[in-house]
DRENLOLO-885259 format. One record per residue: residue number from 1; residue in three letters; x, y, z of N, C-alpha, C, O, CB in turn. Coordinates in Angstrom, 3 decimals. Each point is the difference from the previous one (the first is absolute). Glycine has a CB too. Layout:
BEGIN
resi_resn_n_x_n_y_n_z_ca_x_ca_y_ca_z_c_x_c_y_c_z_o_x_o_y_o_z_cb_x_cb_y_cb_z
NUM_Ala_X_Y_Z_X_Y_Z_X_Y_Z_X_Y_Z_X_Y_Z
...
***
This chain:
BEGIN
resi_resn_n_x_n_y_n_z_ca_x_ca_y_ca_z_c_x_c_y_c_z_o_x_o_y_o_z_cb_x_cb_y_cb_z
1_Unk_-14.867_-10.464_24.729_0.216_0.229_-1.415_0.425_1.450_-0.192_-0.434_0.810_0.819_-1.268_-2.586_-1.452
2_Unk_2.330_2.114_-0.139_0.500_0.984_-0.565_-0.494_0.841_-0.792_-0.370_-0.423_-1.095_1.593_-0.707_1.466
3_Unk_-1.380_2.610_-0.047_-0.730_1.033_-0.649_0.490_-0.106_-1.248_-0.904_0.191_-0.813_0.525_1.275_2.617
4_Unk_1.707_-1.749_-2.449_0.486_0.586_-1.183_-0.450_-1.382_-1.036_-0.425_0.121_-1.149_2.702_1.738_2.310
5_Unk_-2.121_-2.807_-0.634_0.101_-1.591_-0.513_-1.872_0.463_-0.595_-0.385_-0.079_-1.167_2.636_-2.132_3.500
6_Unk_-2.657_2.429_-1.761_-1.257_-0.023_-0.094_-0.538_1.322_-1.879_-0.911_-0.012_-0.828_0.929_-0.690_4.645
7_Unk_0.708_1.202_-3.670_0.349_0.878_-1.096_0.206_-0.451_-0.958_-0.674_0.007_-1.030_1.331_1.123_2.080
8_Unk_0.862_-1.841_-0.701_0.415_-0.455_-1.152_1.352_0.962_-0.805_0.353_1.086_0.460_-3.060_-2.113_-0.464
9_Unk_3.241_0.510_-1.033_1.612_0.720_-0.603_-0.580_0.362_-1.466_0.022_-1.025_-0.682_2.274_-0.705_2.013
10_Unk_-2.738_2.683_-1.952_-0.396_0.547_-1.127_1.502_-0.422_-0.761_1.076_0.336_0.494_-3.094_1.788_0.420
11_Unk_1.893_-3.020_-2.362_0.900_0.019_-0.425_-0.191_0.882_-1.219_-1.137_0.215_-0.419_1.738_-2.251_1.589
12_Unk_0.706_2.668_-1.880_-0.148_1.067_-0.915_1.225_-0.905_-1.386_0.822_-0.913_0.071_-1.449_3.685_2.229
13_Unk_0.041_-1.748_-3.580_0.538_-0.644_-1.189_1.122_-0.216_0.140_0.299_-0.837_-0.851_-1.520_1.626_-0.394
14_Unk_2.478_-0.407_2.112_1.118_-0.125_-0.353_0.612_-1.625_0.580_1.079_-0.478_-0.348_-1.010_3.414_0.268
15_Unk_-0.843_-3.451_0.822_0.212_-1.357_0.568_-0.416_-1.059_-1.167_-1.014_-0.061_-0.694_0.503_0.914_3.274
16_Unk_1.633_-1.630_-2.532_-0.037_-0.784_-0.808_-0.373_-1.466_-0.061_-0.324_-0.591_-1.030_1.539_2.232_0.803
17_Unk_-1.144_-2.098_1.284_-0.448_-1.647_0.460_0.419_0.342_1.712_0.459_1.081_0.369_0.375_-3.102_-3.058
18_Unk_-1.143_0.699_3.710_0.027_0.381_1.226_-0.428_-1.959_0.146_-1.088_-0.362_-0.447_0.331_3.904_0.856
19_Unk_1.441_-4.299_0.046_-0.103_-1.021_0.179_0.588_-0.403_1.370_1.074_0.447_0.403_-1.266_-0.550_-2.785
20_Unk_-0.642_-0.849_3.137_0.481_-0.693_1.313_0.602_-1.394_0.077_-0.827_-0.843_-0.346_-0.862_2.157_1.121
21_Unk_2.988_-1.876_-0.396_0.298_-0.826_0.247_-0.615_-1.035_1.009_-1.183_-0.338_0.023_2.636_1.728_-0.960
22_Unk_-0.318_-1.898_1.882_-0.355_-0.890_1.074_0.079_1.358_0.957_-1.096_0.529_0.184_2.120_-3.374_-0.808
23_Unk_0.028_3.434_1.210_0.366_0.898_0.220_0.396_1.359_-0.223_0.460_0.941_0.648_-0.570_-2.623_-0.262
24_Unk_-0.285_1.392_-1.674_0.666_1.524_-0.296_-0.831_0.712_-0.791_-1.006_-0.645_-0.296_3.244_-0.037_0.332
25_Unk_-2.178_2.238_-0.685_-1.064_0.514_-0.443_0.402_0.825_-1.089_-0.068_1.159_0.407_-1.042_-1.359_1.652
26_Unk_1.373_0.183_-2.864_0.696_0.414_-1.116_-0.706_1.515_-0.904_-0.987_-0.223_-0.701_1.704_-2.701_0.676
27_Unk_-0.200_4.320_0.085_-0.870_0.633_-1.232_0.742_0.375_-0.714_1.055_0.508_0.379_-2.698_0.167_0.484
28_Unk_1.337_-0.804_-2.037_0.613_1.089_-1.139_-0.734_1.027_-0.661_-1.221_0.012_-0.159_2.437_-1.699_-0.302
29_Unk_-0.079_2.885_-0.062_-0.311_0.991_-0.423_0.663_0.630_-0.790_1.119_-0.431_-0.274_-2.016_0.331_1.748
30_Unk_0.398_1.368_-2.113_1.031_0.676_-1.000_0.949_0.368_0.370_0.731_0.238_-0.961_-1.969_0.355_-0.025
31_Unk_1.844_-0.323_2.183_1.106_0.405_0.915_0.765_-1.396_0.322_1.072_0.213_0.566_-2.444_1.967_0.539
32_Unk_1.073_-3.658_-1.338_0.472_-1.107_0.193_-0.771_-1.045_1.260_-1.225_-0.074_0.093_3.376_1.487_-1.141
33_Unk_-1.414_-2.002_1.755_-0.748_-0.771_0.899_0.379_0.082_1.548_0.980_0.680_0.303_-1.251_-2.117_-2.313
34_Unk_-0.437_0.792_2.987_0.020_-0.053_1.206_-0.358_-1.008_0.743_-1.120_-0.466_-0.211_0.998_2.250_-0.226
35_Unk_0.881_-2.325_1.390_-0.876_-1.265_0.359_0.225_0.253_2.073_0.635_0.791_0.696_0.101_-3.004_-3.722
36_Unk_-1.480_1.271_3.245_-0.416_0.089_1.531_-0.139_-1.124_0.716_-1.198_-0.281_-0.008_0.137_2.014_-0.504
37_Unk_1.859_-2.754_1.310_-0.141_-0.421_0.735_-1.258_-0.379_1.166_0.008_0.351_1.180_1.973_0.437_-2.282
38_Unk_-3.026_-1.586_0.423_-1.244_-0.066_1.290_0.476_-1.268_1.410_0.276_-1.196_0.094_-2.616_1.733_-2.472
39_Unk_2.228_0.425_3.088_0.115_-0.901_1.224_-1.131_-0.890_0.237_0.119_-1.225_0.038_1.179_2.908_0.946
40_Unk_-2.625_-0.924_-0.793_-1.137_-1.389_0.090_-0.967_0.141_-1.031_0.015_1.020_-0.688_0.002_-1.292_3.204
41_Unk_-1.155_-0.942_-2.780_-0.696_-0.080_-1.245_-1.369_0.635_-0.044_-1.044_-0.206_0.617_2.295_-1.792_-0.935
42_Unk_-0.840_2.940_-0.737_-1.386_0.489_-0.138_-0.620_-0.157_-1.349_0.444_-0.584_-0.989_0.121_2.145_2.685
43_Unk_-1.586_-0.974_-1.541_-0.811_-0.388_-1.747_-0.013_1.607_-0.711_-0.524_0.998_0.494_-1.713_-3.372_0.372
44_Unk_2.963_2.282_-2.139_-0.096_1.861_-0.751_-0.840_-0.497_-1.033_0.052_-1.202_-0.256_2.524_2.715_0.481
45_Unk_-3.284_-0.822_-0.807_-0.861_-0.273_-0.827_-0.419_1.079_-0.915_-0.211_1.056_0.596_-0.298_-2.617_0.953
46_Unk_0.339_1.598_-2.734_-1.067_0.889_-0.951_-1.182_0.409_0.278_-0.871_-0.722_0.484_1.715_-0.230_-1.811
47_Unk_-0.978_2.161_1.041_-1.728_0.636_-0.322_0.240_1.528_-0.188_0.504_0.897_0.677_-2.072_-2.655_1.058
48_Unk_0.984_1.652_-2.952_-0.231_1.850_-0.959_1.173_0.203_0.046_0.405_0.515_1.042_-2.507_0.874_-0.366
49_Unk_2.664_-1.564_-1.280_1.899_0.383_0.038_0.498_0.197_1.413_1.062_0.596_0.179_-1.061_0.871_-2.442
50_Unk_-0.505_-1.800_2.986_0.609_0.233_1.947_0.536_-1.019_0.446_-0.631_-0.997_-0.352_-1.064_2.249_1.205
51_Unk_2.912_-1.570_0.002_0.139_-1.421_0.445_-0.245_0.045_1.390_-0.037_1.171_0.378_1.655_-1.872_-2.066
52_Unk_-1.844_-0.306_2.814_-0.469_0.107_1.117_0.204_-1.501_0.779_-0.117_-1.186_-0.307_-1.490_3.212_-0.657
53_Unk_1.970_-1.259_2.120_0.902_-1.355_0.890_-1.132_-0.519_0.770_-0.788_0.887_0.331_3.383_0.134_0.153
54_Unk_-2.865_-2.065_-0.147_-0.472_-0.331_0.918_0.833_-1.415_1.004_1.159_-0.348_-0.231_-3.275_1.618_-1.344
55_Unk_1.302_-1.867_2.581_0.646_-0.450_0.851_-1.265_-0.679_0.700_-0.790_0.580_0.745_2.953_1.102_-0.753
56_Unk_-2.208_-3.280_-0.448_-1.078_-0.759_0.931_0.448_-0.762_1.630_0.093_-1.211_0.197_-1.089_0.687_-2.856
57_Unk_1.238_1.692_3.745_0.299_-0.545_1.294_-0.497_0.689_0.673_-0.334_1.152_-0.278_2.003_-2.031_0.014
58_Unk_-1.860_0.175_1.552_-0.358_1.207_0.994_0.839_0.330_1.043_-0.435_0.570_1.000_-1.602_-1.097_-1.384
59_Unk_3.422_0.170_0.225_1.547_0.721_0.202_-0.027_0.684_0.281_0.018_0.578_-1.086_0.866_-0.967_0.138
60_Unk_-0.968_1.889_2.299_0.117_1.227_-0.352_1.109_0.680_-0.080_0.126_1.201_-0.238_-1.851_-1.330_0.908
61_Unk_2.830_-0.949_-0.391_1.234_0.986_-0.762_-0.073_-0.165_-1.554_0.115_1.053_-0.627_1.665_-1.389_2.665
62_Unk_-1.924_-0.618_-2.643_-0.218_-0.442_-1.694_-0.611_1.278_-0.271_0.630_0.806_-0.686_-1.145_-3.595_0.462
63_Unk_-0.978_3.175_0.809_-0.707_0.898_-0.472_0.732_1.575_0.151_-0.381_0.873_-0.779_-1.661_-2.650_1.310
64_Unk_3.053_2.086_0.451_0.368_1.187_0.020_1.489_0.400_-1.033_0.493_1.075_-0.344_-1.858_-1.255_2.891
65_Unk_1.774_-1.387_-2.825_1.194_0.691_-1.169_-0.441_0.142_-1.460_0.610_0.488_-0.952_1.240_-1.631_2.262
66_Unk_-3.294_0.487_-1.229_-1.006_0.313_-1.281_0.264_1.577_-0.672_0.477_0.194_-1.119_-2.509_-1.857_2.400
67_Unk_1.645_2.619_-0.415_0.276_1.693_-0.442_1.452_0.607_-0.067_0.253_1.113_-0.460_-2.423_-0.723_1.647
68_Unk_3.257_-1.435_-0.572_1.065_0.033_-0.658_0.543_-0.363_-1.277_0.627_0.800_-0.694_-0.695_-0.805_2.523
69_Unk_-0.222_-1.512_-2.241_-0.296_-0.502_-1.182_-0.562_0.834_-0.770_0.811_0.532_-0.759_-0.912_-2.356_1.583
70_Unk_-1.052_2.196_-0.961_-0.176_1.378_-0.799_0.738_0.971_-0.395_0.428_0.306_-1.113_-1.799_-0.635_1.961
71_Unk_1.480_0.786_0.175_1.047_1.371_-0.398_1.325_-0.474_-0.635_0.308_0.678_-0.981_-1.138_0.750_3.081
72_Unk_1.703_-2.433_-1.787_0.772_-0.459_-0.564_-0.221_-0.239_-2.022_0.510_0.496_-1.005_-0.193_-1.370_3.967
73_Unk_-1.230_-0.028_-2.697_-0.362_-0.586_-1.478_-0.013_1.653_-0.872_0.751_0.273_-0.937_-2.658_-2.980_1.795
74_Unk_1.057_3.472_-0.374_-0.317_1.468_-0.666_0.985_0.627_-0.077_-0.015_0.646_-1.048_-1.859_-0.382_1.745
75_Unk_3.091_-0.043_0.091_1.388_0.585_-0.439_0.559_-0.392_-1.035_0.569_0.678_-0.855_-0.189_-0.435_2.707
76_Unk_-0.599_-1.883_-1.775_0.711_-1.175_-0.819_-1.036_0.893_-1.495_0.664_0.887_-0.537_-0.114_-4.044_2.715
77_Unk_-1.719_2.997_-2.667_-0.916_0.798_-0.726_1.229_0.825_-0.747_0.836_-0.323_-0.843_-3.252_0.424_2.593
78_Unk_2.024_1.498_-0.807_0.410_1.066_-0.300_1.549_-0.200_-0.803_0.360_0.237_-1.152_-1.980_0.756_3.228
79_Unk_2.357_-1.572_-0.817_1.770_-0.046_-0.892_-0.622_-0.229_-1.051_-0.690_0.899_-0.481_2.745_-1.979_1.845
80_Unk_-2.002_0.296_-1.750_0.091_-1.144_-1.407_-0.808_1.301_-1.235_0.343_0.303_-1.142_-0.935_-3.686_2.715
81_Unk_-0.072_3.675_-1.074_-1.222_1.439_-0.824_0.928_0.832_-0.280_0.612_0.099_-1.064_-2.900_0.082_2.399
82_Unk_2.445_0.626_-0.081_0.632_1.581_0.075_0.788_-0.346_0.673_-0.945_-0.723_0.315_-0.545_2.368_-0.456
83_Unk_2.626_-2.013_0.982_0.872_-0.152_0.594_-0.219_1.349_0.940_-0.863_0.856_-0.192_2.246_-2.465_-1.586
84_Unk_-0.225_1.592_3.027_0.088_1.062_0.822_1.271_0.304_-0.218_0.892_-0.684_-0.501_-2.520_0.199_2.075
85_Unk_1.645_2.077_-0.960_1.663_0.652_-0.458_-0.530_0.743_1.533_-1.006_0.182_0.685_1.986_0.386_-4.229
86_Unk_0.558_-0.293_3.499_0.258_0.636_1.781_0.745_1.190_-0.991_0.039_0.027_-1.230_0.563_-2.421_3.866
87_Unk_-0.210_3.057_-1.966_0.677_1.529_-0.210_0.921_0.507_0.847_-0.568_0.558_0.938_-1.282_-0.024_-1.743
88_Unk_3.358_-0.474_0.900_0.483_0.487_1.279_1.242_1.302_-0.271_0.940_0.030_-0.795_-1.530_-2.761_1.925
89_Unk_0.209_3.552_-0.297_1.147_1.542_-0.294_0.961_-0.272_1.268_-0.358_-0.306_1.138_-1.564_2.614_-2.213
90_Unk_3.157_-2.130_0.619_1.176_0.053_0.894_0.315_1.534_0.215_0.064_0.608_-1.069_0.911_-2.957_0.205
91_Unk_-0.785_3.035_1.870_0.162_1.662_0.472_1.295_0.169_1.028_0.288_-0.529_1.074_-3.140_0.954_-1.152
92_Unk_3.310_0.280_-0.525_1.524_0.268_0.674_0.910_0.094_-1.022_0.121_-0.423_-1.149_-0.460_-0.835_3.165
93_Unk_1.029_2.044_-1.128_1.289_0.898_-1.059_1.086_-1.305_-0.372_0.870_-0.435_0.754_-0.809_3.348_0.767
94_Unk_-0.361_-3.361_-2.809_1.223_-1.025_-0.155_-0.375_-1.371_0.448_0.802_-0.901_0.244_0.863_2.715_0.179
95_Unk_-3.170_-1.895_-0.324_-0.788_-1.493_-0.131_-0.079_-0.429_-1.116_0.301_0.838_-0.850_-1.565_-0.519_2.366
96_Unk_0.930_-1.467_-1.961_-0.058_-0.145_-1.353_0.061_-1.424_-0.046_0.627_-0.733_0.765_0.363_2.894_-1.516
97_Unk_-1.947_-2.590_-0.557_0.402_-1.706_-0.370_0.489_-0.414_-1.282_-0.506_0.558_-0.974_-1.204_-1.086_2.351
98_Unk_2.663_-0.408_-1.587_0.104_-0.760_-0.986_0.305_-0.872_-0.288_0.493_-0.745_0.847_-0.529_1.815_-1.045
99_Unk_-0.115_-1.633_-1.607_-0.231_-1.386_-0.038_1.902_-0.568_-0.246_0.779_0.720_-0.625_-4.027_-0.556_-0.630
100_Unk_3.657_-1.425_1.828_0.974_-0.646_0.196_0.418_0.183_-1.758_-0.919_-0.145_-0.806_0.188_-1.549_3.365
101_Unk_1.795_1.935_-2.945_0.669_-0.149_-1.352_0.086_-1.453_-0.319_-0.378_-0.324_-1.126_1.744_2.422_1.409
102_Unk_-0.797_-3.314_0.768_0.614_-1.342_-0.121_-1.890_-0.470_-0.037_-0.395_-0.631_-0.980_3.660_0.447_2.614
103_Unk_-4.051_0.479_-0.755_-1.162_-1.010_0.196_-0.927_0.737_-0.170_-0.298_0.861_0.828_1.051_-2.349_0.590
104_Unk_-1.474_1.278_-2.656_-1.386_1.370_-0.326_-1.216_-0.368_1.100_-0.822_0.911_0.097_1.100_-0.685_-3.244
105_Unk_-0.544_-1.420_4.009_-0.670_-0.132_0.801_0.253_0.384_1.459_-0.612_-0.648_0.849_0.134_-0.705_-2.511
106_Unk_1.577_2.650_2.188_0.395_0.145_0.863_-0.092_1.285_0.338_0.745_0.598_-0.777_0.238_-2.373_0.445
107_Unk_-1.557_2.636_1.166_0.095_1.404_0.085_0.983_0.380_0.946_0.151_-0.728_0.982_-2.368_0.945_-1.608
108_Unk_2.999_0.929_0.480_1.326_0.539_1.413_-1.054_1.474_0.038_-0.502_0.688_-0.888_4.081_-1.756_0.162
109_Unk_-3.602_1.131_2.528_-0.512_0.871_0.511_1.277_0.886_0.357_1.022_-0.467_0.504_-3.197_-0.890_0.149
110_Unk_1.974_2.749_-0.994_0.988_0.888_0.777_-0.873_0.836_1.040_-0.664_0.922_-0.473_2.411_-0.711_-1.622
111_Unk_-1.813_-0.457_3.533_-0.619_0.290_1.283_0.566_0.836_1.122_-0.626_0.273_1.024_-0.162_-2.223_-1.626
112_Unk_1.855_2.284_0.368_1.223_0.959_0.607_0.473_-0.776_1.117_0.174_0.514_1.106_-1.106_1.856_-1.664
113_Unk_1.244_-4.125_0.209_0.717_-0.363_0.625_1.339_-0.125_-0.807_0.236_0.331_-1.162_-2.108_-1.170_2.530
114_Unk_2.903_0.109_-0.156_1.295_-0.073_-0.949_0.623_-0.836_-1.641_0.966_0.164_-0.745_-0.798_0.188_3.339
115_Unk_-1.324_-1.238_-2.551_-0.076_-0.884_-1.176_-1.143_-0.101_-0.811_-0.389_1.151_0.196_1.758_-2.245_0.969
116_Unk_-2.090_0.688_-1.812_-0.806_-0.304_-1.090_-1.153_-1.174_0.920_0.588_-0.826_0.698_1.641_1.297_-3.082
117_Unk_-3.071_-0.506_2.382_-1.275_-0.490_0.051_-0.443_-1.334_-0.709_-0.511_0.448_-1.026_0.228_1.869_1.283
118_Unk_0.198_-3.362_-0.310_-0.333_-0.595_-1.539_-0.748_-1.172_0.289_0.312_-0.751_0.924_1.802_1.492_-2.211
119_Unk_-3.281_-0.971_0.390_-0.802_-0.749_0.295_-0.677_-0.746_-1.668_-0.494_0.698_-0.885_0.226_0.922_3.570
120_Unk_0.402_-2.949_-2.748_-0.320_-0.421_-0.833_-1.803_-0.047_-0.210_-0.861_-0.299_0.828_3.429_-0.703_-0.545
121_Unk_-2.696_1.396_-1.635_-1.720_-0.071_-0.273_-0.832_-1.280_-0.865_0.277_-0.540_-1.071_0.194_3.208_1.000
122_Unk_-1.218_-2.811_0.710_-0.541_-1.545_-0.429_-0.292_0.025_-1.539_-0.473_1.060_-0.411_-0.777_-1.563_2.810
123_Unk_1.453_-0.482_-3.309_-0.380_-0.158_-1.283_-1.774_0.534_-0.262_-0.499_0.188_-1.110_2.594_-2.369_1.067
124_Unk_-2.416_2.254_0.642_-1.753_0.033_0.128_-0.336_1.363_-0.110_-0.972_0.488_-0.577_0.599_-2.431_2.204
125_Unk_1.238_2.478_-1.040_-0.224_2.092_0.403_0.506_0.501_-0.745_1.165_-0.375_-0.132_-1.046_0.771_2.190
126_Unk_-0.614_0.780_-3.056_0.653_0.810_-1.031_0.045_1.300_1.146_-0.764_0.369_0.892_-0.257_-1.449_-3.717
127_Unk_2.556_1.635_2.210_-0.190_1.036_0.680_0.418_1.223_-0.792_0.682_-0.370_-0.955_-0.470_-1.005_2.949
128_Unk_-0.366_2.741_-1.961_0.772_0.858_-1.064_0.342_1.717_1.289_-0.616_0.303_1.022_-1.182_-1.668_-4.213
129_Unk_2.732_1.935_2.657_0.550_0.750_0.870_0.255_1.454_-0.618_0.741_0.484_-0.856_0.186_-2.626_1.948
130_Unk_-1.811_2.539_-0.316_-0.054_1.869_-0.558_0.567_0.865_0.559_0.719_-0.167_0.986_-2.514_0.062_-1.520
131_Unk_1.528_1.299_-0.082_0.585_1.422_0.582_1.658_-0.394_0.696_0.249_-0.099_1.202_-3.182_1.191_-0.436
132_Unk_3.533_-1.199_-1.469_1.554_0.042_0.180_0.472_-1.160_1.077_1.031_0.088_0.667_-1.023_2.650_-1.163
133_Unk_-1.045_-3.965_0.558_0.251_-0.676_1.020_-0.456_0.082_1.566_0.438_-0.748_0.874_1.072_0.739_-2.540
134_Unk_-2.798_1.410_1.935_-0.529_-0.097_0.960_-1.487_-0.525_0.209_-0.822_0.194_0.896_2.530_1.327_-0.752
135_Unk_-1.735_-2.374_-1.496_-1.457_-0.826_0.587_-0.270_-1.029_-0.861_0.037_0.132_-1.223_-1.216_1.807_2.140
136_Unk_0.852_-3.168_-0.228_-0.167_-0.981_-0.734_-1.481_-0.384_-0.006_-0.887_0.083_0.850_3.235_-0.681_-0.449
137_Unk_-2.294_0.071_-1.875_-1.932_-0.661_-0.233_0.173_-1.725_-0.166_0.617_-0.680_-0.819_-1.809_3.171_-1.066
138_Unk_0.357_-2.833_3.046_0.324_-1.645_0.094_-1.430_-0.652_-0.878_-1.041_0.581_0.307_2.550_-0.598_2.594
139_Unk_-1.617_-0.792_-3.648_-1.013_-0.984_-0.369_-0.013_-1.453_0.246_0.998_-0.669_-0.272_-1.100_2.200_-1.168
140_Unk_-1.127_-2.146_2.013_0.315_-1.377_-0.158_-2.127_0.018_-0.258_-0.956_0.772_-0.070_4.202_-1.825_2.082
141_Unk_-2.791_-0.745_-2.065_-1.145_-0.423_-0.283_-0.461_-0.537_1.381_-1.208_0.185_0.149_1.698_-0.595_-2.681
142_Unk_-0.045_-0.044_3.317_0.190_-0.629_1.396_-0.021_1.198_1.269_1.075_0.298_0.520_0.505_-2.342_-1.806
143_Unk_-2.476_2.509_1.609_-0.205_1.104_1.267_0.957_-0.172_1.513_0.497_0.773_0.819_-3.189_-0.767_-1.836
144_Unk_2.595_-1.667_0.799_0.391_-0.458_1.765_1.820_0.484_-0.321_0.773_0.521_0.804_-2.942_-3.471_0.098
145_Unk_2.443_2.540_-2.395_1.604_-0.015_0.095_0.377_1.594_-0.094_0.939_0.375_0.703_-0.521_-2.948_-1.996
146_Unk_-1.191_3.680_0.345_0.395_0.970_-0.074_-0.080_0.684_1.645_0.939_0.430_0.671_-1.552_-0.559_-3.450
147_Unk_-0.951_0.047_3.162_1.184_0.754_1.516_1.023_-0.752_0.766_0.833_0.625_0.656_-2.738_0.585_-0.006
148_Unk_1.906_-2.214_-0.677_1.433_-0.415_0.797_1.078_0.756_-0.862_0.729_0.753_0.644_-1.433_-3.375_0.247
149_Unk_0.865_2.561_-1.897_1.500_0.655_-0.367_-0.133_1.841_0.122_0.935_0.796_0.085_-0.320_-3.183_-2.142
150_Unk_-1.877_2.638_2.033_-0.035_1.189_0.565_0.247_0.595_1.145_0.426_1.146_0.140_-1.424_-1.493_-1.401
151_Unk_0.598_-0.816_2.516_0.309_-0.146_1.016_1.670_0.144_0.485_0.528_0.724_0.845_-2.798_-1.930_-1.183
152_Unk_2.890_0.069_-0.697_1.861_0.427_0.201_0.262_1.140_-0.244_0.677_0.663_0.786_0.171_-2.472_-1.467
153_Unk_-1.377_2.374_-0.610_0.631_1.121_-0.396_-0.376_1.165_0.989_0.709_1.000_0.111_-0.686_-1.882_-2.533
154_Unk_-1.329_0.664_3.221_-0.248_1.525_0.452_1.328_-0.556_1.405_1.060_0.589_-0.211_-4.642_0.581_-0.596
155_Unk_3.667_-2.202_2.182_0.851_-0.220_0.117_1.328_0.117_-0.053_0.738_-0.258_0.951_-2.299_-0.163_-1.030
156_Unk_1.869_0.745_-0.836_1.705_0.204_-0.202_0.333_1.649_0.535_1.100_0.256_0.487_-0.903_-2.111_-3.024
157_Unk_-1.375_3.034_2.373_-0.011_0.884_0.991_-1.255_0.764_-0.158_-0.567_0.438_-1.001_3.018_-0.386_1.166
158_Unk_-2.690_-0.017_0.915_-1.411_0.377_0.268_-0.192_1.646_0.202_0.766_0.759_0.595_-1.060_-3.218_0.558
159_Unk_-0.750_2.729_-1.715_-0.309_1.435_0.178_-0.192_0.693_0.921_-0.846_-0.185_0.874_0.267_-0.213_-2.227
160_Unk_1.622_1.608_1.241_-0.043_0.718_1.642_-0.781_1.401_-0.666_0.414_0.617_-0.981_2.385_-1.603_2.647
161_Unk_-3.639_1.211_-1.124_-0.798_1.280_-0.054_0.599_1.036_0.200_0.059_0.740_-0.983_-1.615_-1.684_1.573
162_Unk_2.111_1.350_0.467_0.605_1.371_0.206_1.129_0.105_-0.629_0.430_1.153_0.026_-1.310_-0.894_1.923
163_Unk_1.542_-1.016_-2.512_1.003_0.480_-1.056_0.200_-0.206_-1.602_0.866_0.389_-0.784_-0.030_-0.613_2.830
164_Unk_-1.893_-0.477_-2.174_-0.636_-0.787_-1.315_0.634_-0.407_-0.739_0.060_0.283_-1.196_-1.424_0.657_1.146
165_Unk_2.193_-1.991_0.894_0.950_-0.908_-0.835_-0.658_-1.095_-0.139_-0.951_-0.089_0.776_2.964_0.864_-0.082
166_Unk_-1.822_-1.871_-1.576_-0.416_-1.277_0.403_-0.760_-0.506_-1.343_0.010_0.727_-0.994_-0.194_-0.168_3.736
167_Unk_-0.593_-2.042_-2.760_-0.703_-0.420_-1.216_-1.232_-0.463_0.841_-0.030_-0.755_0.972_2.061_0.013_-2.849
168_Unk_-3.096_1.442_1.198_-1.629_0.135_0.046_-0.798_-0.395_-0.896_0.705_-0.124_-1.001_-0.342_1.682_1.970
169_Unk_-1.276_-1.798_-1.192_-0.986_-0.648_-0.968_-0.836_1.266_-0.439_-0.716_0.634_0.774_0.565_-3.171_0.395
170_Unk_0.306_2.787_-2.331_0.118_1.398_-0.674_-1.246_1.126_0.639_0.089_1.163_0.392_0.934_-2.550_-2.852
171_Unk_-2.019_0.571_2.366_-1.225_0.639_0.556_-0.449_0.010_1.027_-1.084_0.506_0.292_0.702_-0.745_-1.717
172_Unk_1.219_-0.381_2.242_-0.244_-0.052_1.390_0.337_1.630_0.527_0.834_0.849_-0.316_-0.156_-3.737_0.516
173_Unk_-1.656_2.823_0.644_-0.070_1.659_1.429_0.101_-0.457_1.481_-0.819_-0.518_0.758_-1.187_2.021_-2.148
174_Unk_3.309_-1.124_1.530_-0.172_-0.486_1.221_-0.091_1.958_0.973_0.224_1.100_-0.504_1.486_-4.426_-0.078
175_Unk_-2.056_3.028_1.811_-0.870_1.220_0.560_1.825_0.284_1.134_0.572_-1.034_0.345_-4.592_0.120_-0.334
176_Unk_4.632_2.227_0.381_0.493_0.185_0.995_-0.901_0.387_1.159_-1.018_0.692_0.031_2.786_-0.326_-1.462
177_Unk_-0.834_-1.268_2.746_-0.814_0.653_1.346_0.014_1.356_0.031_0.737_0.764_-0.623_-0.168_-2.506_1.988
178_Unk_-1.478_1.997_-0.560_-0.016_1.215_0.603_0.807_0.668_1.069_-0.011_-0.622_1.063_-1.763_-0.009_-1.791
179_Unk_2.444_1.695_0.721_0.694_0.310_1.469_-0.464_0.113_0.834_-1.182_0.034_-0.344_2.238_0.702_-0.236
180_Unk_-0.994_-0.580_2.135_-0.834_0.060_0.800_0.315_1.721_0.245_1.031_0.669_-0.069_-1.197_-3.553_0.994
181_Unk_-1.383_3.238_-0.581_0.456_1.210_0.090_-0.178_0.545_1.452_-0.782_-0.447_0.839_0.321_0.690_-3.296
182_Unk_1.409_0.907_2.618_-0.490_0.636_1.680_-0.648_0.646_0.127_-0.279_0.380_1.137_1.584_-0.416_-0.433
***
């Protein structure tokens, strides 16, 4: 059994209903809705505003995707509440992003290659773009989808330290080696 299952998912005012199908697990919220795909059957249930999974087998793989199930459902929570936003700064002389004129769901990266960059953004992800086009603020309600498209975007060129070109996740520190010395 699972340390977290055992806890339980504190739900907060901004959730609005949260209902289970045959398969599926549905929440809503002031931010809109989310739904989730269950692979095998478990029992979620009420108590003191908390919901809590359980699982009558003695399976021990059943029992170990239990604390996955958790954490999942609780992201699923949070989006729908507060959603998550990523943050990303582009650095380099003549980097820069912007949004497609023909397709407002499309961003063109300028990366100091010979052409334009361009990558379409899912209906789901708000995104907005500061400081002259060197940093974008991503929102979604959905965690698993926002880093994947974060994932492309850091991708398209990756941050080189010693010359500090590249797109980074704003608050990220990354450390240089050390030289070796004689």
């Amino acid at each position: 059994m699972s340390k977290k299952s055992i806890k339980g998912i504190k739900l907060n005012k901004n959730i609005n209903s949260i209902y289970k199908t045959k398969n599926n697990l549905f929440v809503y919220g002031i931010l809109g809705y989310e739904k989730i795909k269950l692979k095998y059957k478990y029992f979620i249930f009420y108590k003191k505003k908390s919901i809590f999974i359980k699982i009558f087998s003695k399976k021990k793989m059943l029992k170990s995707i239990l604390g996955t199930y958790h954490s999942i459902i609780k992201n699923l929570i949070f989006g729908v509440s507060k959603g998550f936003s990523k943050s990303l700064s582009i650095d380099g002389l003549g980097y820069y992003v912007k949004i497609s004129k023909k397709d407002h769901n499309k961003l063109l990266f300028e990366l100091g290659y010979s052409n334009l960059k361009s990558l379409f953004v899912d209906k789901k992800i708000k995104f907005n773009i500061e400081e002259k086009g060197k940093r974008i603020v991503l929102f979604c309600t959905n965690n698993i989808l926002l880093g994947d498209f974060v994932n492309k975007i850091l991708k398209l060129r990756k941050y080189n330290l010693y010359n500090g070109k590249g797109i980074k996740i704003t608050n990220e520190i990354k450390v240089l080696k050390q030289r070796k010395k004689k």
